[in-house]
GULOZA-750469 format. One record per residue (C-alpha): x, y, z. Coordinates in pm, whole numbers, padded with zeros to 5 digits, always signed. Layout:
BEGIN
XYZ/...
// end
This chain:
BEGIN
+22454+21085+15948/+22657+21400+15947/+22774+21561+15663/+23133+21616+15893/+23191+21232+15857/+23499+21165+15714/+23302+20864+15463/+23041+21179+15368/+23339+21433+15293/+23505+21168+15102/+23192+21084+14879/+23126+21454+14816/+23417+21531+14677/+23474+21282+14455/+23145+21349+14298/+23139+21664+14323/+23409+21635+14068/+23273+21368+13792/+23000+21652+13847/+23221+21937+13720/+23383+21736+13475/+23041+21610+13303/+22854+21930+13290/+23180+22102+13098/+23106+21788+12845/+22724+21817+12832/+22773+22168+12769/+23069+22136+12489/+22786+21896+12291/+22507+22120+12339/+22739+22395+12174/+22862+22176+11878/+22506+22046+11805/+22354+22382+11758/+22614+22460+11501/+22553+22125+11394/+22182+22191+11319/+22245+22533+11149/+22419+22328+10887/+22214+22037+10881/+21946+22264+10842/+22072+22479+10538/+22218+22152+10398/+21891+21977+10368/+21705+22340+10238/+21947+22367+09953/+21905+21957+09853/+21524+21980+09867/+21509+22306+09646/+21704+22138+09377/+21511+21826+09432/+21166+22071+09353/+21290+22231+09049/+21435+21863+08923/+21019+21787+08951/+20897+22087+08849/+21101+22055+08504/+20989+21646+08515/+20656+21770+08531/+20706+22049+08265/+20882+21781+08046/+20611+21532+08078/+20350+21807+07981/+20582+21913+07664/+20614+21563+07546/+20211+21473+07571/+20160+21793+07394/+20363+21693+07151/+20234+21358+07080/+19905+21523+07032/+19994+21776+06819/+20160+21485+06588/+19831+21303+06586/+19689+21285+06201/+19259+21299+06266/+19347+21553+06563/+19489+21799+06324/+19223+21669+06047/+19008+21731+06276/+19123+22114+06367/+19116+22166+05978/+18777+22061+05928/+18665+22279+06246/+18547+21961+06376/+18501+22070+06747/+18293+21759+06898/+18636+21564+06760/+18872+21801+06917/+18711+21808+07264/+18675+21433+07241/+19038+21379+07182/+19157+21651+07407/+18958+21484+07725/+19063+21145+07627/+19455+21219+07600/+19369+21479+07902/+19262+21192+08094/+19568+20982+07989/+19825+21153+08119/+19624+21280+08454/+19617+21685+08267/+19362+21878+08473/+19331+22150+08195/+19340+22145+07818/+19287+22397+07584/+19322+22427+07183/+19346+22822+07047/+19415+22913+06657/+19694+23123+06529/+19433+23380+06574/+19431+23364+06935/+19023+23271+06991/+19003+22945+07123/+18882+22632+06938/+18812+22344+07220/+18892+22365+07608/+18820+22133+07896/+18741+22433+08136/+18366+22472+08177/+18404+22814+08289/+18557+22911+07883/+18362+22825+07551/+18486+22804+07176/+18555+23136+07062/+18644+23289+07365/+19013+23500+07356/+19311+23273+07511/+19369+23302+07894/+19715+23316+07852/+19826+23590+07605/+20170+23654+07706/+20237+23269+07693/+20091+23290+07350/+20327+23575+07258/+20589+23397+07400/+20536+23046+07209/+20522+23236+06905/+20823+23369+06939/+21035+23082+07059/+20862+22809+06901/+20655+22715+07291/+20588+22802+07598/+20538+22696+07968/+20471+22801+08277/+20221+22892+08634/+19924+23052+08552/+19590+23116+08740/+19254+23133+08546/+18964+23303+08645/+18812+23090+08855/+19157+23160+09144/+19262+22800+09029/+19654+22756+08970/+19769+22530+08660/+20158+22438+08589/+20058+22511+08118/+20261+22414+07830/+20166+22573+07489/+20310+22352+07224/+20210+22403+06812/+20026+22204+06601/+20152+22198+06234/+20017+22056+05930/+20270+22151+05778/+20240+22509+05872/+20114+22625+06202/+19745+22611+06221/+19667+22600+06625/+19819+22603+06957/+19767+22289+07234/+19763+22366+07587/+19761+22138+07869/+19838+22166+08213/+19876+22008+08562/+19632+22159+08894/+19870+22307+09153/+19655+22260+09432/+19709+22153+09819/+19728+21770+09678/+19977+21861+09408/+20203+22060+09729/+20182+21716+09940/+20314+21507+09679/+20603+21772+09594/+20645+21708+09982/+20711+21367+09984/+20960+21387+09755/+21111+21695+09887/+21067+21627+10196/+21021+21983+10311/+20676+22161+10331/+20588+22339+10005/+20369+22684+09961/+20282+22863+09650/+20193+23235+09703/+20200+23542+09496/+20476+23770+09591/+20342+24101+09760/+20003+23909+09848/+19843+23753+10119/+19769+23390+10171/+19874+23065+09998/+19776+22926+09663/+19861+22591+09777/+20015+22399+10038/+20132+22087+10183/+20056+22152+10524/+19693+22108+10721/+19495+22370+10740/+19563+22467+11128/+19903+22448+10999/+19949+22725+10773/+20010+23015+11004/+20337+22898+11059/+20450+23009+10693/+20433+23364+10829/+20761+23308+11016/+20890+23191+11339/+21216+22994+11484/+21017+22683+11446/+21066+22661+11061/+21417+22715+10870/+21253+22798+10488/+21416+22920+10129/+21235+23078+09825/+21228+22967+09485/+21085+23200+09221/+20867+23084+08960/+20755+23263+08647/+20410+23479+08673/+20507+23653+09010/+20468+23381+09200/+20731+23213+09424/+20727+22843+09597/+20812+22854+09945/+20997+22565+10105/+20985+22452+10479/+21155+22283+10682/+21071+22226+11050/+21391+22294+11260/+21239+22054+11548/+21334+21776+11290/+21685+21844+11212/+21668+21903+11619/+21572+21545+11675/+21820+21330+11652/+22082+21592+11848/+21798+21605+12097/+21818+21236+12141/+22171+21212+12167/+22146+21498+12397/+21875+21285+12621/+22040+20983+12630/+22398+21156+12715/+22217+21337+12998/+22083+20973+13119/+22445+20826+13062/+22566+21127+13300/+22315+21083+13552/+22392+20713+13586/+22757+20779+13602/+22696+21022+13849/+22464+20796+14039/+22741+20475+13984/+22988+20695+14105/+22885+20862+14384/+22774+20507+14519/+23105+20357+14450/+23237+20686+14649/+23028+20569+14933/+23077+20244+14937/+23506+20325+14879/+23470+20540+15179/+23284+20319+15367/+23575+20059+15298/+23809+20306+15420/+23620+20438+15740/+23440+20083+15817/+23669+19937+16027/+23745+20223+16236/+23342+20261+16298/+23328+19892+16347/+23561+19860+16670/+23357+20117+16790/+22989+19941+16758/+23203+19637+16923/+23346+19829+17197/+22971+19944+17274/+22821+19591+17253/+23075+19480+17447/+23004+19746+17740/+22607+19639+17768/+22739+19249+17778/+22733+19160+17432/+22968+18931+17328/+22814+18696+17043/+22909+18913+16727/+23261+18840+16619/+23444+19113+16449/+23518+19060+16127/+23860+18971+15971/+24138+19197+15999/+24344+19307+15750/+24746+19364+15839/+24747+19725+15906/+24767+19920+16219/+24382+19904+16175/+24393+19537+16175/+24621+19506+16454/+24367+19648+16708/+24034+19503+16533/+24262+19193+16652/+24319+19294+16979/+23965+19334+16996/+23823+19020+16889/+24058+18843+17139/+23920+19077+17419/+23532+18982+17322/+23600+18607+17335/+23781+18578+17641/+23473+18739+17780/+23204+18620+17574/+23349+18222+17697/+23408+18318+18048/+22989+18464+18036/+22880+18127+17869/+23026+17871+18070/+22886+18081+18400/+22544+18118+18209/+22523+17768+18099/+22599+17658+18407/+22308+17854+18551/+22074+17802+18283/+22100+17483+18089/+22072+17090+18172/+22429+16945+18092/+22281+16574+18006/+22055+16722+17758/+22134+17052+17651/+21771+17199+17735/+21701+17504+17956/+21686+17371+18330/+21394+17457+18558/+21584+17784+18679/+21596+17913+18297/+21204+17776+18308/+21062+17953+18552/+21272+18299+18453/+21103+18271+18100/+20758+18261+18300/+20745+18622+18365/+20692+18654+17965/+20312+18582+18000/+20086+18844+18080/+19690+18781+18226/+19554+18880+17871/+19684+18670+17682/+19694+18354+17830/+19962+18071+17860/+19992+17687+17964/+20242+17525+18122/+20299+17141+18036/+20467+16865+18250/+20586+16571+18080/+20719+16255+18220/+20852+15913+18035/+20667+15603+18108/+20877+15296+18271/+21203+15500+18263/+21301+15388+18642/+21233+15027+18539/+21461+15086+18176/+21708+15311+18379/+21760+15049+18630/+21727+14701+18392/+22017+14895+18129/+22160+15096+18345/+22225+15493+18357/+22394+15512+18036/+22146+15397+17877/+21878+15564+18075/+22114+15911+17982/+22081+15808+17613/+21717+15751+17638/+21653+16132+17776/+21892+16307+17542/+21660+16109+17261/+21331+16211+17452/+21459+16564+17391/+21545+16524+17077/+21204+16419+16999/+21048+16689+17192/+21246+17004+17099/+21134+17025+16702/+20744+17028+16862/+20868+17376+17046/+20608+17670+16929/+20706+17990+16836/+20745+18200+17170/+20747+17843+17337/+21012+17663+17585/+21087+17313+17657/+21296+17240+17979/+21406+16926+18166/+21287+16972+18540/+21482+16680+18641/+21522+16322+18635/+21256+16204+18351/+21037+16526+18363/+20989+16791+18096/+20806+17088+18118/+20640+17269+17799/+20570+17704+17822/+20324+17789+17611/+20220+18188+17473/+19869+18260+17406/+19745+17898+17419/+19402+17826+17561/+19245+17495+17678/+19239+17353+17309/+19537+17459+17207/+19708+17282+17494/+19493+17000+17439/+19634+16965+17076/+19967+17005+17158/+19971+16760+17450/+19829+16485+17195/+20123+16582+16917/+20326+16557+17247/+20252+16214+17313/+20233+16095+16921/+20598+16177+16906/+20694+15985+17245/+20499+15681+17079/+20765+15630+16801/+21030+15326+16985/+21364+15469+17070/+21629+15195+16951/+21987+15247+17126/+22260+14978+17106/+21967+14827+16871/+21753+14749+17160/+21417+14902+17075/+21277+15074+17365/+20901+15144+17332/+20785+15482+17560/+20495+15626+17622/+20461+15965+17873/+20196+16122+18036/+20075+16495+18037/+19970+16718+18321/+19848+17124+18174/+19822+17407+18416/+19630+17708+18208/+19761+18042+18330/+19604+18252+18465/+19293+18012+18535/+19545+17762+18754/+19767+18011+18929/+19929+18329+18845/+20280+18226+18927/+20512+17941+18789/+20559+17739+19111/+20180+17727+19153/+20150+17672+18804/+20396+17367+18790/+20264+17194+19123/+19929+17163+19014/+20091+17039+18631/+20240+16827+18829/+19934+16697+19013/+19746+16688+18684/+20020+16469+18568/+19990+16207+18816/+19594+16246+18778/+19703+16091+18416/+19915+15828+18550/+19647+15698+18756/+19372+15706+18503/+19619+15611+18195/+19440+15896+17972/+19766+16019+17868/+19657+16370+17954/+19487+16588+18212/+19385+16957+18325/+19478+17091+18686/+19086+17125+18654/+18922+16885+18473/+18606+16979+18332/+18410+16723+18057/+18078+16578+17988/+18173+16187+18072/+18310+16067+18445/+18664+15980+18392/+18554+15637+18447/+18324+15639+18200/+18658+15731+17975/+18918+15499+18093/+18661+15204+18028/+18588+15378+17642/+18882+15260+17463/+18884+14914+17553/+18506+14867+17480/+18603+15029+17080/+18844+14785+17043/+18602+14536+17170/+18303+14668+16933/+18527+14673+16621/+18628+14320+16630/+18263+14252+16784/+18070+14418+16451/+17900+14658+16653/+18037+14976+16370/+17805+15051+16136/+17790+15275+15816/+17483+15480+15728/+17483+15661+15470/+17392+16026+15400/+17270+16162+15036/+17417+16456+14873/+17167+16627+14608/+17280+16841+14310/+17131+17093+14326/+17199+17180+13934/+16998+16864+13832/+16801+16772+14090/+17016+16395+14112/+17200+16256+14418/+17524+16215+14295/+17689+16082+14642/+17658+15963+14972/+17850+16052+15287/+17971+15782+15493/+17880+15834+15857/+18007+15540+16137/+17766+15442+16420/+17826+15282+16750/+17535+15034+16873/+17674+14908+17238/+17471+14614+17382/+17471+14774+17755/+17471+15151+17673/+17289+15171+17335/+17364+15387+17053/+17657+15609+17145/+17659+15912+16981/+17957+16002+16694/+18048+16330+16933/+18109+16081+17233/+18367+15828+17108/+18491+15976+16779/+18696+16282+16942/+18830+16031+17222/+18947+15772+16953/+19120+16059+16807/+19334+16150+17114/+19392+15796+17217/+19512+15731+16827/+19230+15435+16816/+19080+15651+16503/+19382+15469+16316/+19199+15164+16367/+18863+15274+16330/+18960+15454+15992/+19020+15146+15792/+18723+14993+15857/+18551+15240+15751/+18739+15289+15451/+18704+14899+15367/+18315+14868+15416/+18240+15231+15223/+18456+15120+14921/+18306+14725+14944/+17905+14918+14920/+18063+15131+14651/+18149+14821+14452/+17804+14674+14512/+17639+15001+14411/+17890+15030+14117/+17787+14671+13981/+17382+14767+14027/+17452+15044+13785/+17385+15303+14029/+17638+15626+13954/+17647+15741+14301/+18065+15853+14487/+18055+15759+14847/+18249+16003+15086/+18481+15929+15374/+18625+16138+15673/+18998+16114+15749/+19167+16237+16099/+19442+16394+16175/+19608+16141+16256/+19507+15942+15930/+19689+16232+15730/+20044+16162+15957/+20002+15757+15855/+20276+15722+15582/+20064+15439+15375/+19784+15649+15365/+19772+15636+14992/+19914+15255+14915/+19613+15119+15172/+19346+15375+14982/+19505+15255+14615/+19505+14858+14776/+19127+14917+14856/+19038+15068+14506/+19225+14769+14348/+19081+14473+14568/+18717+14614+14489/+18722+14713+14140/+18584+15053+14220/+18714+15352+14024/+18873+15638+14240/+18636+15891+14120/+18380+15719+14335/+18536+15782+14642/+18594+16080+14792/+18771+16142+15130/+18653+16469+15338/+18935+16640+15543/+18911+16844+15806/+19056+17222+15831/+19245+17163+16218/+19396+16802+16017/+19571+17028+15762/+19676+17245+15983/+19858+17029+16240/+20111+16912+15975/+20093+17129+15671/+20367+17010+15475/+20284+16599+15549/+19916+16702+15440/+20005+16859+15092/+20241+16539+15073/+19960+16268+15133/+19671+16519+14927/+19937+16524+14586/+19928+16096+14661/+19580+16084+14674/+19464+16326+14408/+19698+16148+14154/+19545+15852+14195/+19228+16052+14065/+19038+16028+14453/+18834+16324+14503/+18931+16525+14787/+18694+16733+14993/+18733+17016+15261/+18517+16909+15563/+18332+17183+15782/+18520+17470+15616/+18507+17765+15792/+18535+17689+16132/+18921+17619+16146/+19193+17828+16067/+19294+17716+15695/+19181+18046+15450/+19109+18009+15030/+19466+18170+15005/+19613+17846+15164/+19348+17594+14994/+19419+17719+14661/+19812+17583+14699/+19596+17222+14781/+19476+16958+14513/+19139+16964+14637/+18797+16952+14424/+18559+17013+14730/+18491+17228+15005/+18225+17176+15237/+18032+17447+15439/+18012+17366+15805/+17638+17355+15878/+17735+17659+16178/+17660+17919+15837/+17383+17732+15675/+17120+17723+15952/+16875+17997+15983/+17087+18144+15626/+16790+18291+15506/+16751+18498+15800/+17061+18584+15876/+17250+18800+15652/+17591+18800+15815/+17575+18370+15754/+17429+18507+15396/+17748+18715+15325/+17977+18433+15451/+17825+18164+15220/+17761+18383+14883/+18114+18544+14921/+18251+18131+14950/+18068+17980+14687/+18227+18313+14454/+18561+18247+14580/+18518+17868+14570/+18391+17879+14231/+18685+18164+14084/+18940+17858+14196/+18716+17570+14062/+18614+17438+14387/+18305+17251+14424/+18095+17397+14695/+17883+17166+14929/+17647+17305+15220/+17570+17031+15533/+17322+17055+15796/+17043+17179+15531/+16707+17141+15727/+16442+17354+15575/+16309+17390+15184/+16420+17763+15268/+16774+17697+15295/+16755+17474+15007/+16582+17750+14779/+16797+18018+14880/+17162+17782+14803/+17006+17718+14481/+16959+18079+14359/+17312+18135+14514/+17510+17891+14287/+17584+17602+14554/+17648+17288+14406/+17597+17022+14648/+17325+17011+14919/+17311+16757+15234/+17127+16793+15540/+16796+16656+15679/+16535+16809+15425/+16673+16587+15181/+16736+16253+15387/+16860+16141+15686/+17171+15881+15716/+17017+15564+15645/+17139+15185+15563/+17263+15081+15238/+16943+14879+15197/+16741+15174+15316/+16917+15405+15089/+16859+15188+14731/+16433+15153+14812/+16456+15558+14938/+16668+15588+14556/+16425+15428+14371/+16129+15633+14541/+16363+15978+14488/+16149+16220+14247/+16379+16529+14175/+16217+16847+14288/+16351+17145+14051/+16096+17352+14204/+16305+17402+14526/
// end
């Protein structure tokens, strides 16, 4: 935005201000803390130099008074009588030792010394020290720094010994070395140097050796001098970056405090001017929408200034419009009986779908609504529509329309969809219209029929497109298959279809289902630790009818709900007979889609476990990736029912629908089962390879159980071994087979670990 707006001048000048106003502060503290420092700094110098002659007298003190006690001692001065030297060292070492004295020496009134701890001297030799000698004889004792040959520095006390007369000197002394400099540090709290005045380099010193340059000067160390006896002088240091800190700190955090004021402030200055300037920039963003035919954003209140008046003025302008545009657009545009776009809106919303991407358009029409419409009359029939739409409308994709044509017809638009896709949704289309309508409480049982144009395969414009959905529909009607393509393609003659259904309900109650069951090896242990459950149709006139033939159709026709319990019934009644012959073997069951959307799913599974005495980890049910994904929320629901009652869940042909790990993860599920699309030929192809290893990793990191189907060849077996699959199934280990068939092939089972 430009810096000319009145909100932007506004905001800079108030913080341009608190700017002004904060540096002057910040700048006032940095003053007063310098001066601050200086005195801190001197302060703290002149406490720590009393603080080191305090300790320097302790120490003196503490040498005096062990001298002392020496000197007082009866066999030590026996001992200097008799000239007894062995004595004398022994008891100057010992009480040496005692009192942590790194030198001690014992000299005559003649000044030659007697005893000494110092290797580098011997009895006889003159006195180190002769001018503390002069000086102890002429005040009684002596003390102070001395250095003996060797460059070493000692803190010596000379002390007599008399008996009664003076007849020797004791001397005895502390090392003031680098260790000796640290522990005057600690206390001090300042750095401590001993040097000879006029000379180079230290005696000792409490800093590290890198460290010592510094004593030479510098702005980074505030130091004073305190003179000790024998030309030497302690220096003490202390570093001005620590008296700096704490200012430093305060300094940091002020500048932090300032820089969120500023920050707080100069948003509040926006956000003030925006309060002021809003209104103003809102009436003219309205008066624009307004001008390209918007008229769906109100304005917002208005407050009772001159401001207010015309934001007013305003609003009433853009409804007047705004409900003069609806009622013309609604009457071009949307069915009045059921609030749904009408087929003008419908065939507008066509020219969204482009050649690439595909499209479907889907004509639905209500089953015996003349014969309800005339029998109850047209109120009721009106009812019965607006609840048809009401049904219809929450099935809507995203991108998707639903329109009433007219009379009992709805059409469906559908983006992107191909032949499956509008497949699918036609049969959630027609599971919705099979839940009874109950008006006046008269329950009104409906059924519809489907008709799909694909675009552009059908036609490339919507009247084309809608005639031959139309067509397609009444190609339903007349077959009763509930749904049909402008151009039907399929492997079975539609009559061949229309006679299916009746002959599965025909088999089921006939006994013509059968179960064979399919072993699952471990691959871990070698064991078959399950069996899948797989139904089979034997028709008297047609033979066996293949799984891929019927199965799929029972699915759309919603006959799998029948089929399902059966199945469920005779797999848990073998489990119960295998269970009772001590055989540890879990039987596995599929589950539809439409098995998932059956709200007693889990009280008819629990009924089953309870009636049989089989324990739920012995069944498992295998779901399919395209069931999870038609209802995701009802299939978490009915998975959390099952998996509490401790049933083992599996994934079934993973890989070939659209549900990812991410989403599986969020799922109580302890299986997931490789569609047999990656296994075959795995060991020569590496992209199938990839695919698998990569699943059982990811399976494994979310503690999944990974099974692989279709496994034909002691190849594929090898290689999912060495990869870390669990679970193997597939002809190489045994085809589906009776339940009698299955216990003799058990018995005859020898594990093969050499796979």
């Amino acid at each position: 935005m430009s810096s000319r707006s009145l909100r932007h001048r506004i905001a800079i000048v108030f913080v341009g201000l608190l700017v002004l106003v904060m540096g002057f502060v910040l700048a006032l503290v940095h003053s007063s803390s310098a001066r601050i420092v200086e005195r801190e700094t001197q302060r703290e110098l002149a406490v720590g130099a009393k603080v080191f002659q305090r300790l320097l007298e302790q120490n003196q003190r503490q040498l005096e008074t062990a001298a002392t006690v020496l000197s007082a001692d009866f066999a030590f001065r026996e001992a200097i009588a008799t000239q007894d030297q062995p004595t004398v060292r022994s008891v100057i070492r010992n009480h040496g030792q005692r009192i942590h004295a790194q030198v001690m020496m014992v000299t005559g009134i003649d000044g030659k010394m007697i005893a000494t701890t110092q290797r580098a001297a011997a009895a006889g030799d003159p006195f180190p020290f002769p001018d503390l000698l002069a000086a102890a004889e002429a005040a009684g004792r002596s003390a102070g720094f001395r250095q003996m040959k060797n460059g070493q520095l000692y803190q010596v006390v000379l002390v007599p010994i008399m008996a009664p007369t003076r007849i020797a000197w004791v001397a005895m002394g502390f090392h003031v070395d680098d260790q000796w400099a640290r522990d005057m540090a600690d206390v001090t709290g300042l750095g401590v140097h001993i040097v000879r005045a006029g000379t180079p380099g230290l005696l000792a010193s409490s800093a590290p050796p890198a460290q010592r340059a510094a004593l030479e000067g510098g702005a980074r160390y505030a130091h004073v001098d305190v003179p000790l006896d024998g030309g030497l002088q302690a220096v003490l240091q202390l570093p001005v970056a620590q008296v700096q800190a704490p200012f430093e700190q305060l300094q940091g955090r002020l500048l932090g405090v300032i820089g969120a004021a500023v920050l707080v402030f100069a948003l509040g200055s926006v956000m003030l001017a925006g309060r002021i300037v809003r209104p103003l920039n809102e009436l003219s963003a309205a008066a624009r929408r307004i001008a390209l035919g918007d008229y769906a954003q109100p304005l917002p209140p208005a407050k009772g200034d001159e401001i207010g008046q015309l934001a007013a003025s305003f609003e009433q302008m853009r409804t007047g419009i705004a409900s003069r545009e609806e009622r013309i657009g609604r009457q071009a545009y949307v069915d009045e009986l059921t609030d749904l776009p009408n087929r003008t809106r419908f065939l507008e919303a066509f020219g969204r779908l482009t050649p690439g991407g595909g499209g479907a358009v889907m004509v639905v029409n209500v089953d015996r609504f003349a014969l309800i419409n005339n029998a109850l009359g047209h109120l009721v029939g009106d009812r019965l529509l607006r609840a048809v739409a009401g049904q219809l409308a929450p099935l809507v994709p995203p991108g998707g329309m639903l329109a009433r044509l007219w009379g009992d017809q709805f059409a469906f638009l559908l983006e992107r969809a191909d032949a499956d896709a509008a497949r699918a949704f036609a049969d959630a289309v027609l599971n919705a219209l099979r839940d009874p309508v109950t008006l006046d409480g008269q329950r009104l049982d409906i059924e519809a029929g489907v008709g799909i144009a694909l675009y552009p395969d059908d036609g490339l414009d919507p009247s084309t497109l809608l005639r031959r959905a139309e067509l397609a529909l009444a190609a339903a009607k007349r077959r009763h298959s509930g749904v049909a393509f402008a151009s039907e393609t399929g492997a079975e003659p539609a009559h061949e279809q229309l006679s299916l259904i009746g002959d599965m309900r025909r088999a089921l109650a006939a006994g013509e289902f059968t179960l064979a069951y399919q072993p699952k090896l471990a691959l871990g242990t070698g064991r078959v630790v399950a069996v899948e459950a797989l139904v089979r149709w034997q028709h008297p006139e047609r033979g066996s009818i293949a799984p891929a033939r019927f199965i799929p159709f029972a699915e759309q026709t919603g006959f799998i709900r029948e089929i399902t319990p059966w199945v469920l019934d005779t797999a848990v009644r073998q489990a119960a007979v295998w269970h009772a012959a001590g055989l540890d073997i879990a039987v596995s069951a599929n589950l539809s889609t439409l098995d998932l959307l059956d709200p007693h799913l889990g009280r008819r599974v629990r009924g089953l476990l309870e009636r049989h005495g089989v324990p739920a980890r012995r069944l498992c049910l295998e779901i399919t990736e395209s069931a999870l994904m038609d209802d995701p929320a009802l299939a978490q629901a009915h998975l959390d029912e099952l998996a509490g009652l401790g049933i083992k869940l599996s994934i079934d042909d993973y890989g070939v629908g659209q549900a990812s790990l991410a989403y599986l993860k969020s799922l109580p599920v302890d299986e997931l089962k490789l569609d047999r699309s990656f296994i075959t030929a795995i060991t020569e192809s590496p992209r199938n390879a990839a695919i698998v290893e990569s699943t059982i990793m990811l399976s494994h990191a979310l503690g999944l159980t990974v099974v692989a189907e279709g496994v034909e060849t002691q190849a594929e077996l090898h290689w999912l071994r060495a990869h870390g699959c669990d679970i193997a199934q597939g002809y190489v280990i045994g085809r589906p087979m009776t339940a009698a068939q299955l216990q003799d092939w058990l018995a005859a089972f020898v594990p093969d670990m050499t796979v």
